[in-house]
Structure formats: C-alpha cells, structure tokens
C-alpha positions as CSV (number, residue, x, y, z in Angstrom):
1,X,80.5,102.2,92.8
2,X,78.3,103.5,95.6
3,X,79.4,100.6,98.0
4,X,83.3,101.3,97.0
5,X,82.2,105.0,98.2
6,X,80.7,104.1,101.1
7,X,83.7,101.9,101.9
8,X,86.6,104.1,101.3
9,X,84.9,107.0,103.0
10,X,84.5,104.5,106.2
11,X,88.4,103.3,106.2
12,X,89.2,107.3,105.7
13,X,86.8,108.1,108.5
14,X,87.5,105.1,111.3
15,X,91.3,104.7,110.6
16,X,91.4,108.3,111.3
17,X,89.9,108.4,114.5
18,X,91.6,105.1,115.3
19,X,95.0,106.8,114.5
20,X,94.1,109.8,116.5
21,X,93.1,107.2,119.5
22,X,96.1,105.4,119.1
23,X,98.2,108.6,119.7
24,X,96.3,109.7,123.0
25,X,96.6,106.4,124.8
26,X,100.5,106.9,123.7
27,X,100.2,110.0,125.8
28,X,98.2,108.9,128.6
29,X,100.8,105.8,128.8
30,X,103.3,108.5,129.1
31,X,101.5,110.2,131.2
32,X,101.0,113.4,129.0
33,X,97.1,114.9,128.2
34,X,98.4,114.4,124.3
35,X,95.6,115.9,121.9
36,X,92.1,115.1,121.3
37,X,90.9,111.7,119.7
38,X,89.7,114.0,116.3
39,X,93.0,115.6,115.7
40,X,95.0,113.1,113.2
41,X,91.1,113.9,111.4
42,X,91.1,117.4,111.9
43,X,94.9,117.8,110.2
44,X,93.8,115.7,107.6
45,X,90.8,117.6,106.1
46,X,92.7,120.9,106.8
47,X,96.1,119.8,104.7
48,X,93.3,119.6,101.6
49,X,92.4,123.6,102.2
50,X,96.5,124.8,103.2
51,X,98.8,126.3,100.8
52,X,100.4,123.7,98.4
53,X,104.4,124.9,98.1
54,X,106.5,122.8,96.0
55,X,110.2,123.0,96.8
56,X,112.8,123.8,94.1
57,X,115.0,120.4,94.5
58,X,111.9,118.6,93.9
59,X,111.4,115.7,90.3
60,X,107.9,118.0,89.7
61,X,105.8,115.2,88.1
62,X,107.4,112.5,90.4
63,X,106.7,114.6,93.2
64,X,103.4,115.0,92.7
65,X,102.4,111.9,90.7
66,X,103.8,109.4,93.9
67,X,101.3,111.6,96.3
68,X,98.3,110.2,93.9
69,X,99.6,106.9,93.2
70,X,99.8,106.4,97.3
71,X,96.2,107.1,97.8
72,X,95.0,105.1,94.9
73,X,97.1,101.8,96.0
74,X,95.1,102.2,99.4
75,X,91.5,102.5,97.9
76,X,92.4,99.5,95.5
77,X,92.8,97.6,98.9
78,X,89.9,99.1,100.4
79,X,88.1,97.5,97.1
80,X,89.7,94.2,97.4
81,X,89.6,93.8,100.9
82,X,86.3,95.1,102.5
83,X,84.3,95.6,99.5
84,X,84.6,92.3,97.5
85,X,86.9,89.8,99.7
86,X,89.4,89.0,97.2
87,X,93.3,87.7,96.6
88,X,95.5,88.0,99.3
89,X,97.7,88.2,96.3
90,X,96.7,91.3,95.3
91,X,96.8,93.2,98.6
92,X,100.1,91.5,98.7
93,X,100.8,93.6,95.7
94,X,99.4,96.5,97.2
95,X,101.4,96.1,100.2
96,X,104.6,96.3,98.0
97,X,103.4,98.9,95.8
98,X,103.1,101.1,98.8
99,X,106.4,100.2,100.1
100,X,108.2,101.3,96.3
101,X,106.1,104.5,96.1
102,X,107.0,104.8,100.5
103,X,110.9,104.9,99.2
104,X,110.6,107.0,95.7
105,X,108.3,109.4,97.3
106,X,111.5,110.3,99.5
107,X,113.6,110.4,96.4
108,X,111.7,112.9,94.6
109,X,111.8,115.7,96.7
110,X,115.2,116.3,97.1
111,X,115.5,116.7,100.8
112,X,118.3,114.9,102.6
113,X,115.8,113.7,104.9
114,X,113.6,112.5,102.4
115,X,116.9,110.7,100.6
116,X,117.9,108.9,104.1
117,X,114.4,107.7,105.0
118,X,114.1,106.0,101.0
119,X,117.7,104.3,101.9
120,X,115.7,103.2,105.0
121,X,112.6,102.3,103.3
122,X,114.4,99.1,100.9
123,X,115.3,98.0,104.5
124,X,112.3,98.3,105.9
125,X,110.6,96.8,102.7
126,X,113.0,93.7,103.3
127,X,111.4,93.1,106.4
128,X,108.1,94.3,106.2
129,X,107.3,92.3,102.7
130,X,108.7,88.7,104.3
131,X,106.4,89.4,107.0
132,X,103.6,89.5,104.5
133,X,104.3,86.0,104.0
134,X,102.4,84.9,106.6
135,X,100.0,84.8,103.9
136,X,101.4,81.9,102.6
137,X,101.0,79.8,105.7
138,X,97.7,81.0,105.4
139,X,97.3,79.2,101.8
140,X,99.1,76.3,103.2
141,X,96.9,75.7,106.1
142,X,93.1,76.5,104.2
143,X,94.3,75.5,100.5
144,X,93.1,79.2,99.5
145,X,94.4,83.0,99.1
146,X,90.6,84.2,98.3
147,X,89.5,86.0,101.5
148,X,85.6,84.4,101.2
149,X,87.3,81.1,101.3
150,X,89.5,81.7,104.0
151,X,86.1,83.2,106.0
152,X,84.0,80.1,105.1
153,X,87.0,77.5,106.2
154,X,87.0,79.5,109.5
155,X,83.8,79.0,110.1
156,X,83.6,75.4,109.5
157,X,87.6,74.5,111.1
158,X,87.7,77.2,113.9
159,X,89.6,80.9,113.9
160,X,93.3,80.5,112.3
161,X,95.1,82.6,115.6
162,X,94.3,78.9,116.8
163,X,95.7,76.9,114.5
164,X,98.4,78.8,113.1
165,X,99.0,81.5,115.7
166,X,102.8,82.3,115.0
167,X,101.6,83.2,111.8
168,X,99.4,85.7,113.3
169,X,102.1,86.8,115.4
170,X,104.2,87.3,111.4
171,X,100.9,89.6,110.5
172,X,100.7,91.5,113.7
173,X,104.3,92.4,113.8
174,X,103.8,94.0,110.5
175,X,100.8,95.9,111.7
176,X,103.0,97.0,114.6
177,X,105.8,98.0,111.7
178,X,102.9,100.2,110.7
179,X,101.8,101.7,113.6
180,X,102.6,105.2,114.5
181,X,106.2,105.6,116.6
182,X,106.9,102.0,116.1
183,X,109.7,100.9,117.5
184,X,110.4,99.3,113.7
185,X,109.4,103.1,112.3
186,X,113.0,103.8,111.0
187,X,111.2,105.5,107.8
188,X,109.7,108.4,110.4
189,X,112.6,108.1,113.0
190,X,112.2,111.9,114.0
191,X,116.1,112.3,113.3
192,X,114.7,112.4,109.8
193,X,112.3,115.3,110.7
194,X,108.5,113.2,109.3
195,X,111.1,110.5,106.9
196,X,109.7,110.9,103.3
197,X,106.9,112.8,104.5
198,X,109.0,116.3,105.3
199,X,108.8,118.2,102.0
200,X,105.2,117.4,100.9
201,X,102.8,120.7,101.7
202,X,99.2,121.5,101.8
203,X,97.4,119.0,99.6
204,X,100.0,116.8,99.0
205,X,100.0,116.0,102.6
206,X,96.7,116.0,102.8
207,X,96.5,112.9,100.0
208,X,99.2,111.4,101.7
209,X,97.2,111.7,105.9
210,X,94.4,110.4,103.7
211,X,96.1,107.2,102.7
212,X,97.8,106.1,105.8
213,X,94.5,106.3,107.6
214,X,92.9,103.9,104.8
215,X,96.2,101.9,105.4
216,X,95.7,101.4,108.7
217,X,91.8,100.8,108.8
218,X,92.8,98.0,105.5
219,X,95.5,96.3,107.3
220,X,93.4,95.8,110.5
221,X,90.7,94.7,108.9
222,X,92.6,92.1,107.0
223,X,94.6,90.9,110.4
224,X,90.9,90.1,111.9
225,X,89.2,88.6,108.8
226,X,92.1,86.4,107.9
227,X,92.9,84.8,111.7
228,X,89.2,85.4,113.5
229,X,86.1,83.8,112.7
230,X,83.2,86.0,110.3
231,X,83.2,89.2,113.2
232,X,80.1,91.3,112.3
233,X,80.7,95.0,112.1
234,X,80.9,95.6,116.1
235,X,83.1,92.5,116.2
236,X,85.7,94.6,114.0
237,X,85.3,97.8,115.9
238,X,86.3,96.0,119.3
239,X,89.0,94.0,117.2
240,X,90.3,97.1,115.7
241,X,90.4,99.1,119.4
242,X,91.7,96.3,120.9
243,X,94.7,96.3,117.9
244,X,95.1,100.3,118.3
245,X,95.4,99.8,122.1
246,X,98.2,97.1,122.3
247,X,100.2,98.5,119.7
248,X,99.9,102.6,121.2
249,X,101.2,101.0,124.6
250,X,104.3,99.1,123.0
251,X,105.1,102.3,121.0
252,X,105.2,104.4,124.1
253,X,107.3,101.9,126.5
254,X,110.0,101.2,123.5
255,X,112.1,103.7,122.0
256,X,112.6,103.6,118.3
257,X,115.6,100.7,117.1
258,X,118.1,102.0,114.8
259,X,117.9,100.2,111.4
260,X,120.2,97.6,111.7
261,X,118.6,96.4,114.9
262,X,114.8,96.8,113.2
263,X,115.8,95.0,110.5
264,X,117.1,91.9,112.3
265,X,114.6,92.1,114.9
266,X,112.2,91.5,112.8
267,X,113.4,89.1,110.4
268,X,114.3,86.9,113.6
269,X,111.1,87.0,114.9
270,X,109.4,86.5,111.1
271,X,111.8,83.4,110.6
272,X,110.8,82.0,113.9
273,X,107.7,82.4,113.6
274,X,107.6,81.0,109.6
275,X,109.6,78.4,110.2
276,X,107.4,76.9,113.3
277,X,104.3,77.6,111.4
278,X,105.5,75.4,109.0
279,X,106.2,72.4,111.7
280,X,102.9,73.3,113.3
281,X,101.3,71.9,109.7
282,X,103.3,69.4,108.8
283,X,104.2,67.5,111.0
C-alpha cells in the first residue's frame, strides 16, 4: 500500500510539473514569458480548497460520480504500470475507460459545450484507442503483453524503437493526442471553452487536474518502458523531458485540426505505421 502511495503521489507530483514545463516552452516557442513551471501544480492543489458550485442542468450523481471514477482509472494505471509492471491489456482498458468517462463526463453536465466536446470525444476515442494497438505489435514482436517480459526481452534483443519503430511512432502520436493544445485536441478546442472540462468547479476540477497529471506522467512512462531498454529513474526523467519538449514545440507551431481532419490524420498515420510494422515482422 505504502509503495502504491509513494507512486501515485510521484505521477501527481512530476506530471504536474512536467505539464506546467510543457506549457512554458509552448510560450517561449511563441515567444511569450507564459507562466511559471509550478503553475499547472499550484491550480491543482488550490481547485481542492475553491468553492464547489454544481450547475442546475447537471445529472447530480453522474456529475459527480464521473469526476471520481476519472481519478481512480489513473491510479489503477499508476498501480499496474509503475508499481507492479503488469498487462498492457489492462492499461489498455484503462486507456478506454478514461476515454468513455472523457465523453459522459461532458454529457452530464448539461452545458452545450460539454455536449459538443462528448460528440467529439467517440471521434477522438476512434482514433486514439486504434492507436493503442501498437500494443499488439508489441505482443507480436516479444510474444508478451506483461510489461516485466517486455523489459527482460529488451534487454537481451535490444530497445523495441529499433526494431519496431513505426510502432513507436503509433504510441507517440497518441501521447501527442494527449498533450496539452494538441493539434489532435478537438475535445479542449477552445471554441468549446475547456471541452468537457467547463462546468466542473472547485473540487471537481481539482480531482479532474489531479488525474490528467497522473495520465500524463502514466502514459510517458509506459512509451519509455515499452520501446527503451530498463532506463533507471534519471533515465525516465530525461526521457520524460525530452517527450514534454518535442511535443510543447509541435503544439505551438501547429494550430488545432478540426475534427474531421484529426480524425483522418491520425488514422492514416496509425494505419501506416500498423500496417508496415507488420511487414517489418514478417517478412
């Protein structure tokens, strides 16, 4: 229990600060001051001590039972991921559990914003969730989805990003899908005010901050243990500021695509990239 502490209150702690880095080189890149590297930190502990309003179009136990269910999906992959190194399967399962609770958790609070960024959350999820097949390449190359397995073939057969690199390209595309003011961010397009996000107050949002930073440290993490060889802990820090870098300068040089052109964007490049993966192996 201690270690699943210690854990959950490091992906809380570094994907926070790596979120908050990730939107200062955004502004430096656009040659703004932008704010310090401690603020995406800073808003999420205050949201937990604000003022908790609940608006009156809202599905009260949906509303508020979605927030919870969010947070809890991210500390089960903190468990399986970090913590014990298990089934790809399962975070798979995570992943799509977050993407239903992503679209209902628009749904339930009534707002027309939150209502047009669930209708653009199924698209997202039918790109984002194909793109978590490059898991299966994964599988087909070390015979394995348990994360310890996949470490120990590394170590013996060489990194992955080697031998299957278009599948790592599948997996960082996704993480890019994930990263703040993604060009693939059609859920958060600021048309839609903060997407699904825009009527949840005070400790609601707080829950919710709390989760996407654990997302973000989880999803990272995963990206370098399944494609690098065993990286000891400064090994993930540079991997992980290396990750927040690249991704913080594509999000500032490329506007946001509207959702038809995310959507087949990104299924191009996921088929391209599967399908050559797959000639890469066998043949």
């Amino acid at each position: 229990m201690a270690d699943i502490l210690i854990n959950v209150i490091i992906a809380f702690l570094a994907g926070s600060l790596l979120l908050g880095l990730h939107r200062k080189i955004m502004a430096r890149v656009q040659k703004r001051p932008g704010p310090p590297v401690i603020q995406h930190l800073l808003h999420s502990l205050k949201f937990f001590f604000k003022e908790t309003a609940f608006p009156k179009t809202v599905s009260m136990p949906f509303y508020i039972g979605i927030v919870f269910i969010l947070a809890a999906v991210w500390i089960v992959g903190v468990i399986v991921g970090p913590v014990t190194k298990g089934s790809l399967l399962i975070l798979f399962g995570v992943y799509a559990v977050y993407k239903i609770v992503e679209h209902n958790a628009g749904s339930s609070s009534g707002s027309p914003y939150g209502k047009a960024s669930c209708v653009r959350a199924v698209l997202s999820a039918a790109t984002e969730l194909p793109l978590f097949a490059a898991v299966v390449l994964v599988y087909l190359k070390t015979g394995s989805m348990n994360i310890s397995s996949i470490i120990a073939y590394q170590s013996v057969n060489g990194p992955l990003i080697l031998s299957i690199p278009l599948a790592a390209v599948m997996f960082f595309i996704l993480l890019l899908s994930k990263s703040p003011y993604s060009p693939f961010g059609i859920t958060k397009d600021k048309a839609l005010i903060s997407g699904f996000e825009t009527e949840h107050f005070g400790l609601l949002r707080g829950y919710i901050m709390f989760a996407e930073s654990i997302s973000w440290y989880v999803m990272m993490w995963l990206f370098l243990t399944i494609f690098f060889p065993p990286l000891s802990a400064a090994g993930y820090l540079i991997g992980m500021l290396v990750i927040t870098f690249i991704t913080a300068f594509i999000n500032a040089t490329t506007p946001i695509l509207n959702p038809n052109h995310s959507v087949m964007t990104q299924i191009t490049l996921g088929a391209v990239c599967f399908i050559g993966t797959l000639i890469m192996i066998f043949i």
